[in-house]
N, CA, C and O atoms as a MOPAC input file, in Angstrom:
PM7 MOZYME 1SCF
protein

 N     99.00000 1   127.23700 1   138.09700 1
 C     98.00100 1   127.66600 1   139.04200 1
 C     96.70100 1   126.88300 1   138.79000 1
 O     96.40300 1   126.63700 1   137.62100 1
 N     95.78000 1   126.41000 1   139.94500 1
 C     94.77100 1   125.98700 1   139.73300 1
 C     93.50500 1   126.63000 1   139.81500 1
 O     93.01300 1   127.40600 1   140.63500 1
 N     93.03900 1   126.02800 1   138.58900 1
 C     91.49000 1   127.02400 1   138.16900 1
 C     90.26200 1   126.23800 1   139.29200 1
 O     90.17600 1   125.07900 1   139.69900 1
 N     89.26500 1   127.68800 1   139.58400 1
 C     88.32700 1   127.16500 1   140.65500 1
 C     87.62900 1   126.09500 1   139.83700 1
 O     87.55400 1   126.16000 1   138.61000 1
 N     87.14300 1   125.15400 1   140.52800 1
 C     85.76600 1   124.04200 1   140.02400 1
 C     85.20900 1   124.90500 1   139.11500 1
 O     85.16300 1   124.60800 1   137.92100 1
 N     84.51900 1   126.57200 1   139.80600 1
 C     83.54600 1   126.97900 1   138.65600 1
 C     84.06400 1   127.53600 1   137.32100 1
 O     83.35500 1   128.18300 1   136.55000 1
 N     85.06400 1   127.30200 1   137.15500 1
 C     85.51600 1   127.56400 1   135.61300 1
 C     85.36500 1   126.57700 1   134.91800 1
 O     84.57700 1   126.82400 1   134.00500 1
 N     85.87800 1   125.19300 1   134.89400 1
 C     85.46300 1   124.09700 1   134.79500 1
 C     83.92400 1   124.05000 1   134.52600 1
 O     83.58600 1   123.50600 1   133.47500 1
 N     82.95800 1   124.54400 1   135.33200 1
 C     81.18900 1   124.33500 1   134.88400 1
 C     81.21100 1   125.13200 1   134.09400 1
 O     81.34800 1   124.73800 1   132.93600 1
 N     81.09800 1   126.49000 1   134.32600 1
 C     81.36100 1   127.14500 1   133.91900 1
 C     81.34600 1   127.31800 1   132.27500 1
 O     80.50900 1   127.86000 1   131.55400 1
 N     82.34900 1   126.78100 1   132.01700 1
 C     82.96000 1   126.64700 1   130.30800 1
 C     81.92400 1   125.66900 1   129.95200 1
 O     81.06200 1   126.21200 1   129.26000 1
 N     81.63900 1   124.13300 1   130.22300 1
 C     81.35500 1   123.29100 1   129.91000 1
 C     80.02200 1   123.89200 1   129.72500 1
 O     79.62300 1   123.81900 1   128.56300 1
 N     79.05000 1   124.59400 1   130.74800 1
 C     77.62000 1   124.58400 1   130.37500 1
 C     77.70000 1   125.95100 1   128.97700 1
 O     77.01100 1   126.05500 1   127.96200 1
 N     78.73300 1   126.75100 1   129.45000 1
 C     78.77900 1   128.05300 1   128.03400 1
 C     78.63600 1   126.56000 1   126.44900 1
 O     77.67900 1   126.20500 1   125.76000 1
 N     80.01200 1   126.14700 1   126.48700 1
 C     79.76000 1   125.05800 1   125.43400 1
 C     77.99200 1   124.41500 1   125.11800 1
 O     77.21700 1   124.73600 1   124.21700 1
 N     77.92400 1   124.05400 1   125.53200 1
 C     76.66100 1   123.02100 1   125.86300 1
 C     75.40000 1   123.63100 1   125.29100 1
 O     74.75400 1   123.22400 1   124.32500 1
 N     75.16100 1   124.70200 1   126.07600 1
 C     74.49200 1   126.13600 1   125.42200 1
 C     74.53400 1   126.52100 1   124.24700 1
 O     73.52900 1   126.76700 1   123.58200 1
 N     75.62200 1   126.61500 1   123.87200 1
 C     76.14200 1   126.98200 1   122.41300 1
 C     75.92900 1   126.10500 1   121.20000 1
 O     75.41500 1   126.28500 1   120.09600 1
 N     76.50400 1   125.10700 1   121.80100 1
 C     75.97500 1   123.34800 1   120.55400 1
 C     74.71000 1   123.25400 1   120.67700 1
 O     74.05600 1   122.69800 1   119.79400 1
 N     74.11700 1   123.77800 1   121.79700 1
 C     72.06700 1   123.16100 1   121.50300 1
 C     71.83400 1   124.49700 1   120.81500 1
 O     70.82300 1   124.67400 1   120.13400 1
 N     72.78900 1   125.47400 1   120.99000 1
 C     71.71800 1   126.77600 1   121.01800 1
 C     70.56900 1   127.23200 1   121.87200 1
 O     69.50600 1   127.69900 1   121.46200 1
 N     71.06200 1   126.95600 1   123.56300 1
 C     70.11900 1   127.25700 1   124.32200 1
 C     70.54800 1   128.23400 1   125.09000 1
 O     71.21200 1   129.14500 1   124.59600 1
 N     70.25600 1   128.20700 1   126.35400 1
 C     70.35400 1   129.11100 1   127.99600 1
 C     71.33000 1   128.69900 1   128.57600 1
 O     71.47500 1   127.47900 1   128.65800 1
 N     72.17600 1   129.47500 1   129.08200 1
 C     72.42700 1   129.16900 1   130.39600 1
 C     72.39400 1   129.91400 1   131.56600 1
 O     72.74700 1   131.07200 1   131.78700 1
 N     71.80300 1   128.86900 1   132.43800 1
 C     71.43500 1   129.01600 1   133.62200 1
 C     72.50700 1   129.78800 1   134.41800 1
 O     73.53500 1   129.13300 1   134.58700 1
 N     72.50800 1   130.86100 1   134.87600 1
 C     73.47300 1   132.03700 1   135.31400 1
 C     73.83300 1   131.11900 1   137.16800 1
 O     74.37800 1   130.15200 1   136.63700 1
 N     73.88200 1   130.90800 1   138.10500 1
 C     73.53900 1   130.78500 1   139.22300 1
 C     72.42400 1   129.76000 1   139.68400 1
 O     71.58300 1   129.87500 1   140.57600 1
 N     72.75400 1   128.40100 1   138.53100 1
 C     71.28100 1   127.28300 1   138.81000 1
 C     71.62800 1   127.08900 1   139.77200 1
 O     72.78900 1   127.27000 1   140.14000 1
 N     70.38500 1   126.51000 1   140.69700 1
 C     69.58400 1   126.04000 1   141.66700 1
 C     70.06400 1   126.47400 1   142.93300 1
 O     70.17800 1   125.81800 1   143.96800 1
 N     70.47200 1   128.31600 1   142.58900 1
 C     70.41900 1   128.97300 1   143.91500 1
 C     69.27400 1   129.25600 1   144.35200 1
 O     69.05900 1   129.42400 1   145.55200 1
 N     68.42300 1   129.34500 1   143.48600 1
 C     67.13100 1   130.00000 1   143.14000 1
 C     65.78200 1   129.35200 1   143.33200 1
 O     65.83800 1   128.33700 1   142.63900 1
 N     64.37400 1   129.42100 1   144.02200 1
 C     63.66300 1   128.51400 1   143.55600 1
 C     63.18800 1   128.54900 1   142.23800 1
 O     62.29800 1   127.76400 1   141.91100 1
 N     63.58700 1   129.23000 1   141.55300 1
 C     63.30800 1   129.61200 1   139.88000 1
 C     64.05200 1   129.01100 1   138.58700 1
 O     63.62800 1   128.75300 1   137.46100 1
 N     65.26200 1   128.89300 1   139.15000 1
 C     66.36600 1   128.54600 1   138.07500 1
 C     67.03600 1   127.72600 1   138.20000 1
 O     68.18300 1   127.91000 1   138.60700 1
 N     66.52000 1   126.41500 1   137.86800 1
 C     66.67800 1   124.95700 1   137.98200 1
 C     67.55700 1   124.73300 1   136.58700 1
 O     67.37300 1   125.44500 1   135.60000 1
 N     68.39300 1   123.81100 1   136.62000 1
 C     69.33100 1   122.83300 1   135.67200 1
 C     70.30200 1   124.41100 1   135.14300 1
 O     70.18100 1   125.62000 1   135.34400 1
 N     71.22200 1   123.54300 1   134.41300 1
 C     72.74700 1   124.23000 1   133.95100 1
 C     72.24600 1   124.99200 1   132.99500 1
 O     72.44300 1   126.20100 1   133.12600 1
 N     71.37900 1   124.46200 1   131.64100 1
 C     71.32500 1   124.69100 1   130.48900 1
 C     69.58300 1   124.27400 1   130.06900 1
 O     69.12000 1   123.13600 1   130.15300 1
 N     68.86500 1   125.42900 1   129.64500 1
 C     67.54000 1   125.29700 1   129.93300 1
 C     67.40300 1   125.80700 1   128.10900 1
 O     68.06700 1   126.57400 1   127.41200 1
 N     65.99400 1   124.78800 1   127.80500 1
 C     65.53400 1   125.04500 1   126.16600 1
 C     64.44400 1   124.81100 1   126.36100 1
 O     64.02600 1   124.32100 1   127.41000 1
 N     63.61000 1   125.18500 1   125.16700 1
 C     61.63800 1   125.43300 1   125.52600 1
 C     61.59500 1   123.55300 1   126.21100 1
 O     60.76000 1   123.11900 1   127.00500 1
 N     62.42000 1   122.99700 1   125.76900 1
 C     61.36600 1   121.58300 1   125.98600 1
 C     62.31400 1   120.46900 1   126.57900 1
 O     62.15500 1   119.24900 1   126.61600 1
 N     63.76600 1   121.58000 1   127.21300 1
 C     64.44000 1   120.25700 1   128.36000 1
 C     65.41000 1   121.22900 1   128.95700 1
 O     65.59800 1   122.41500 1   128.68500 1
 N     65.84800 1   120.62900 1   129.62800 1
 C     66.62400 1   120.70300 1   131.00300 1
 C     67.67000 1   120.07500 1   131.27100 1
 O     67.44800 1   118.90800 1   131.59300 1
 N     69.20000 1   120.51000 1   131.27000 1
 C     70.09000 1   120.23700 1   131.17100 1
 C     71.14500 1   120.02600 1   133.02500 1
 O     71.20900 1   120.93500 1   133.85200 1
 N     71.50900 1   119.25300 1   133.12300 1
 C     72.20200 1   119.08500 1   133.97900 1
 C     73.80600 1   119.11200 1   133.61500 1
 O     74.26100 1   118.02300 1   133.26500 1
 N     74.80400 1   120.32600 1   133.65900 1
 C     76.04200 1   119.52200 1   133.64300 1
 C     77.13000 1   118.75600 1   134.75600 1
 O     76.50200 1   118.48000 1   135.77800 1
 N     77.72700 1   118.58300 1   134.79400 1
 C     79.08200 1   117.78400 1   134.93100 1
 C     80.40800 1   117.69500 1   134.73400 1
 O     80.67700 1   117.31800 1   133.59400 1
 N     81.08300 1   117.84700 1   135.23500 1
 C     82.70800 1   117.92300 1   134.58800 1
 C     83.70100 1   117.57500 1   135.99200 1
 O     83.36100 1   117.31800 1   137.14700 1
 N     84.81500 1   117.66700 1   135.47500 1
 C     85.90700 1   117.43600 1   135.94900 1
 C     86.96700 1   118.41000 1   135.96700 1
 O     86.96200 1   119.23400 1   135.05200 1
 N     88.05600 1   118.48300 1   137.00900 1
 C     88.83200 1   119.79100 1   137.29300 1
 C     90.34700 1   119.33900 1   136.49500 1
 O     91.26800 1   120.06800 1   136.12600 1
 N     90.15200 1   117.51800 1   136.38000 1
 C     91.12800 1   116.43500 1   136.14900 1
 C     91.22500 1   115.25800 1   134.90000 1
 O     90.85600 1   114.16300 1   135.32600 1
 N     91.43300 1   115.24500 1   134.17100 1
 C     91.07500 1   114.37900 1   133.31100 1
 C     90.95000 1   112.94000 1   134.55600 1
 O     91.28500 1   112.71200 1   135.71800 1
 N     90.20600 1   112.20000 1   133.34700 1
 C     89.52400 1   111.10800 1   134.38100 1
 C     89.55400 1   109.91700 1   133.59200 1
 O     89.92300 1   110.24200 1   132.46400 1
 N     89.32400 1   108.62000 1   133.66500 1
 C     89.37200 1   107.41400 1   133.29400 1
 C     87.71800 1   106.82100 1   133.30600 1
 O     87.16100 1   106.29900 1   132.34100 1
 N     87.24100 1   107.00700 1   134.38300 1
 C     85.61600 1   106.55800 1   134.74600 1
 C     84.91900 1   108.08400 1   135.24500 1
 O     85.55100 1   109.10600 1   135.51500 1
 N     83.74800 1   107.93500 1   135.26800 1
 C     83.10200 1   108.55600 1   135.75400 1
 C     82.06400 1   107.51900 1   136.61500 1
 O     82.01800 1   106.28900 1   136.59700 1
 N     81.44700 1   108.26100 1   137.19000 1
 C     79.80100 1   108.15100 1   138.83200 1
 C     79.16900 1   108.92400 1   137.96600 1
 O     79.78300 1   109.80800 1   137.36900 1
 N     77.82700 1   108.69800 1   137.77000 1
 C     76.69000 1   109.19400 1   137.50600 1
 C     75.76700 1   108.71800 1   138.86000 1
 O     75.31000 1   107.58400 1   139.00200 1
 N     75.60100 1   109.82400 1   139.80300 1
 C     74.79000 1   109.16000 1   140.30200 1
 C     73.32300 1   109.54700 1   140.39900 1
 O     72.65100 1   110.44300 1   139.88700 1
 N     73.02400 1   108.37300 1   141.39100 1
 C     71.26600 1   108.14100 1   141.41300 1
 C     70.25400 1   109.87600 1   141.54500 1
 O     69.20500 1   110.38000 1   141.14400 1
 N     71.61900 1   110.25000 1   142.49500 1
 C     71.08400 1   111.70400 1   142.94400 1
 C     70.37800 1   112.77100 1   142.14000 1
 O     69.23700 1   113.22800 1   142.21400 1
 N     71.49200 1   113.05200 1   141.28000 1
 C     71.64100 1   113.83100 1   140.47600 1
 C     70.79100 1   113.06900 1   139.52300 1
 O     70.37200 1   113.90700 1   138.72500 1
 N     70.33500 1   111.91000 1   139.21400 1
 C     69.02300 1   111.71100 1   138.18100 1
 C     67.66700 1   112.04400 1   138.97900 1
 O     66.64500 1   112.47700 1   138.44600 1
 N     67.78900 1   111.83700 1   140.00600 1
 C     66.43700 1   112.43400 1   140.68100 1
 C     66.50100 1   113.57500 1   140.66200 1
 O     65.71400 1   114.04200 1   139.83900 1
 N     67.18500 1   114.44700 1   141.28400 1
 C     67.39700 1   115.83300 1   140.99900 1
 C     66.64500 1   116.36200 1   139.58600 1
 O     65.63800 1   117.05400 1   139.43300 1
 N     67.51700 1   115.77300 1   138.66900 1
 C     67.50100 1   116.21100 1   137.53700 1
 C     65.88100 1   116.06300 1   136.82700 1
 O     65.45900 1   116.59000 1   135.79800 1
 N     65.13400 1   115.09200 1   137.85000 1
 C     63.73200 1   114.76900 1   136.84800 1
 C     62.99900 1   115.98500 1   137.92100 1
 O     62.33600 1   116.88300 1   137.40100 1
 N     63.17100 1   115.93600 1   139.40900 1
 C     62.25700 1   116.58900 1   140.13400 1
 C     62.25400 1   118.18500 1   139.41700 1
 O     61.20900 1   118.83100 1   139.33600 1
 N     63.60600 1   118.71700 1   138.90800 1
 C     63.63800 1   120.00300 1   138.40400 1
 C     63.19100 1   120.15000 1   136.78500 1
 O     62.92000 1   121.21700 1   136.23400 1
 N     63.18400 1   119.04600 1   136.26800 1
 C     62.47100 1   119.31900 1   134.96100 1
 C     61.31800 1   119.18800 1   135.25400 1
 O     60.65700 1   119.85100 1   134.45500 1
 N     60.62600 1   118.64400 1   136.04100 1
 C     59.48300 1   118.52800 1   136.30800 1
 C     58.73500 1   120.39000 1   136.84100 1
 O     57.88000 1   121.13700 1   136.36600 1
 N     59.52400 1   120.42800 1   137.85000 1
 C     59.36100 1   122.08200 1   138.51800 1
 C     59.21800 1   123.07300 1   137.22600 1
 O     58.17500 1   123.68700 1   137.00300 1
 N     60.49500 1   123.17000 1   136.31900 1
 C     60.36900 1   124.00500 1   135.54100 1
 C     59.28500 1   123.66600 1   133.93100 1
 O     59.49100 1   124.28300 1   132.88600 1
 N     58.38300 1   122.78800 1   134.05300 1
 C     57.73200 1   122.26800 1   133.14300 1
 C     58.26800 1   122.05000 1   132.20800 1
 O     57.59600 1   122.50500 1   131.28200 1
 N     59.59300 1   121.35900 1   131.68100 1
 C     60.13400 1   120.98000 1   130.77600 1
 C     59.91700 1   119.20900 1   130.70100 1
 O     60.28000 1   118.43300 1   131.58400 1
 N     59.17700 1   118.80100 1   129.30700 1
 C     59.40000 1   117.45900 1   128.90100 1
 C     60.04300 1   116.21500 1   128.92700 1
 O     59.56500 1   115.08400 1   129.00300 1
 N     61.91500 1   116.83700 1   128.80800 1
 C     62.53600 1   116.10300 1   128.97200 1
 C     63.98000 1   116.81200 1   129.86100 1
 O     64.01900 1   117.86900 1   130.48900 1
 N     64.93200 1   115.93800 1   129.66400 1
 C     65.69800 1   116.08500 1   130.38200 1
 C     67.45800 1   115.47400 1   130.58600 1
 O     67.27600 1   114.25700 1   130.56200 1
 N     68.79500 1   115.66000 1   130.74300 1
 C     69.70400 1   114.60200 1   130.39100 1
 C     70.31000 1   115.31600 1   131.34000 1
 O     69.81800 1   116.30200 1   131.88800 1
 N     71.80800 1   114.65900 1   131.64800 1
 C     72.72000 1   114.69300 1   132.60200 1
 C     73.83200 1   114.43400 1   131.41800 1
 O     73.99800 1   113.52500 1   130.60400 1
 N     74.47100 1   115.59000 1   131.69300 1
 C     75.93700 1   115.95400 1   130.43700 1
 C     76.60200 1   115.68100 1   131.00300 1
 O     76.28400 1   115.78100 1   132.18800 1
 N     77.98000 1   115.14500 1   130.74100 1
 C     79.23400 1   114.68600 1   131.71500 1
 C     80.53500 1   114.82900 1   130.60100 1
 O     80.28600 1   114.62200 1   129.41400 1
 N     81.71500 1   115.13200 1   130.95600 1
 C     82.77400 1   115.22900 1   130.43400 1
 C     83.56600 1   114.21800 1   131.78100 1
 O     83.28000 1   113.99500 1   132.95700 1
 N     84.75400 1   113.76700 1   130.78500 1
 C     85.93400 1   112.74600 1   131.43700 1
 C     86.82600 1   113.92800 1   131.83900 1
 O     87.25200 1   113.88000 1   132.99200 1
 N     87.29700 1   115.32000 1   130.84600 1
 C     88.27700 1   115.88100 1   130.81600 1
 C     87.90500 1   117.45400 1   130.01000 1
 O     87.32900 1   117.28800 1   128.93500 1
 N     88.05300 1   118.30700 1   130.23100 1
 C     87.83000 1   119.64200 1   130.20100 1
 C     88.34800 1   119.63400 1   128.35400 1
 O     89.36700 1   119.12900 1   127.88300 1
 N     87.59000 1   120.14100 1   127.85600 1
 C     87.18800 1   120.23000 1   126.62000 1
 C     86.84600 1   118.77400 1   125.74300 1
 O     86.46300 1   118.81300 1   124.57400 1
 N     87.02700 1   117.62200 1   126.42600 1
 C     86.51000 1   116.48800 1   126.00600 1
 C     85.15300 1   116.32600 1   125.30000 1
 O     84.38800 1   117.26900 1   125.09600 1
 N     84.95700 1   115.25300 1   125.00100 1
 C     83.88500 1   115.10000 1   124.39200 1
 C     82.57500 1   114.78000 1   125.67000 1
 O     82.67600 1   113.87200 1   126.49500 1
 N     81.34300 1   115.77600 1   125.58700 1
 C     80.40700 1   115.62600 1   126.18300 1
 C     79.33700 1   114.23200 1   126.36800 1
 O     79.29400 1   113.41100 1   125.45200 1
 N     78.92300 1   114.13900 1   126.97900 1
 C     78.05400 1   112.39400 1   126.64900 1
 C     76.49600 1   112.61900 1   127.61600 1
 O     76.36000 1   113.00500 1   128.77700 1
 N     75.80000 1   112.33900 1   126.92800 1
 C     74.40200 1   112.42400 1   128.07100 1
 C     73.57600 1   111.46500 1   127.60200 1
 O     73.24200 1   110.92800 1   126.54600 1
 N     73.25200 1   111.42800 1   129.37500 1
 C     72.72200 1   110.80800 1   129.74600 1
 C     70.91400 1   110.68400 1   129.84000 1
 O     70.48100 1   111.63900 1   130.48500 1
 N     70.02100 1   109.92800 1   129.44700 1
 C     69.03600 1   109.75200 1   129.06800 1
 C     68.30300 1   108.81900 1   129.67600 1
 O     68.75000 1   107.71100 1   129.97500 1
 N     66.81700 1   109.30900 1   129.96000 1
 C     65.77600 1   108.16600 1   130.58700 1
 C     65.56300 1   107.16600 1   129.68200 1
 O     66.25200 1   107.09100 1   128.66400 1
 N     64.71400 1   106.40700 1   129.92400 1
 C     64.43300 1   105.15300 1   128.91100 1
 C     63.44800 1   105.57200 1   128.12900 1
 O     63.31900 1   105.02900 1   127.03200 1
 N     62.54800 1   106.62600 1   128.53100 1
 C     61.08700 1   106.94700 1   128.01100 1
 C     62.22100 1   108.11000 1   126.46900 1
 O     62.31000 1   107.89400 1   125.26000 1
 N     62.78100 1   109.12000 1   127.24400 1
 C     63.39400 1   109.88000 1   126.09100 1
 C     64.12600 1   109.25800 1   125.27200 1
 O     63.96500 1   109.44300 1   124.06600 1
 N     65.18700 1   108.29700 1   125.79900 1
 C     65.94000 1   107.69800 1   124.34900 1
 C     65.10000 1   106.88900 1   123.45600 1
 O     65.50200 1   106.59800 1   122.33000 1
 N     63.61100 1   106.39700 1   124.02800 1
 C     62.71400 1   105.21500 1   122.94900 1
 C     62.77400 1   105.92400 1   121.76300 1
 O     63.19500 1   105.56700 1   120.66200 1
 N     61.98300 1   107.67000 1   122.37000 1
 C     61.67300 1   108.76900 1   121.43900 1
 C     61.93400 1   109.15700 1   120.72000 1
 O     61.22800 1   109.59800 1   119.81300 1
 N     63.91800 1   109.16400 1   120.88100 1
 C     64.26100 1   109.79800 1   119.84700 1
 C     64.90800 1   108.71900 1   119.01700 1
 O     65.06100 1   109.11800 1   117.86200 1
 N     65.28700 1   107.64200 1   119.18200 1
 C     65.70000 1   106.17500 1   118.41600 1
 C     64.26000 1   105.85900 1   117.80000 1
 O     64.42200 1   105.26000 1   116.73700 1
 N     62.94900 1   106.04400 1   118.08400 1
 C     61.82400 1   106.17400 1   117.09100 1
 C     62.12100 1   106.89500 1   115.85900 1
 O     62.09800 1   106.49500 1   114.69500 1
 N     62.45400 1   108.23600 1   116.43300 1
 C     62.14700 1   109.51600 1   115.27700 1
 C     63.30300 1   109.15300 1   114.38100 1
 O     63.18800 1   109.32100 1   113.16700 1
 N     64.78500 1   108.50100 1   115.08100 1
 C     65.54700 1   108.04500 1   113.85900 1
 C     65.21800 1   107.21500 1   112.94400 1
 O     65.33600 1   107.49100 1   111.75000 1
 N     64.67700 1   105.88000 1   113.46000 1
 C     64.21300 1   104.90900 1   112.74300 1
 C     63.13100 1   105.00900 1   112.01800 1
 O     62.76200 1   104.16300 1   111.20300 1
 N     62.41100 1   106.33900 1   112.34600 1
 C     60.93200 1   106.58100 1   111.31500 1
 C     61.61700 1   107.47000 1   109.73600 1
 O     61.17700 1   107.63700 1   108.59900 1
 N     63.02800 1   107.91000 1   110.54500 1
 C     63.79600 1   108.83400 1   108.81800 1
 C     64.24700 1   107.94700 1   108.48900 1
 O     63.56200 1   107.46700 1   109.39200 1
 N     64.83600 1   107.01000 1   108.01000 1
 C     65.40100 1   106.18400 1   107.74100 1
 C     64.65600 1   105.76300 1   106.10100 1
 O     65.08200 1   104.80400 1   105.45800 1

């Protein structure tokens, strides 16, 4: 039997939540209030997934605009776009140029 799409988000943003130790967004962006999947004091999570295991993924342009106009709305700093190939796969996000400098700084300053 096939599971709806929203089980698929669903799981992936519960996960996601759980590894940052943040929110999740119950019903994002039904709301003018409750913007991105997975929300923490200082970013904003977009997820992504698949119903199918997959070979490539589209990231698109959209969903990065999206994703800055609503971190922006909800006054959060930063911001990424989570994506899975395949339902419990390994997660991967996606990052502006200004946030990854930031945190490839803060690595290279422990070092």
């Amino acid at each position: 039997m096939t599971k709806p799409t929203r089980y698929y988000s669903t799981k992936q943003e519960e996960y996601i939540a759980n590894l940052l130790n943040c929110k999740r967004q119950c019903s994002s962006g039904s709301t003018p209030f409750a913007k991105g999947d997975v929300i923490a004091d200082n970013w904003l999570f977009e997820c992504k997934t698949t119903t199918k295991p997959k070979t490539s993924f589209s990231i698109k342009k959209d969903w990065i605009d999206k994703n800055f106009i609503e971190r922006v709305e909800m006054g959060k700093p930063y911001s990424a776009i989570v994506y899975q190939y395949e339902e419990d796969g390994t997660n991967y996000f996606v990052l502006d140029e200004t946030t990854f400098k930031k945190l490839y700084e803060r690595f290279e300053d422990n070092d």
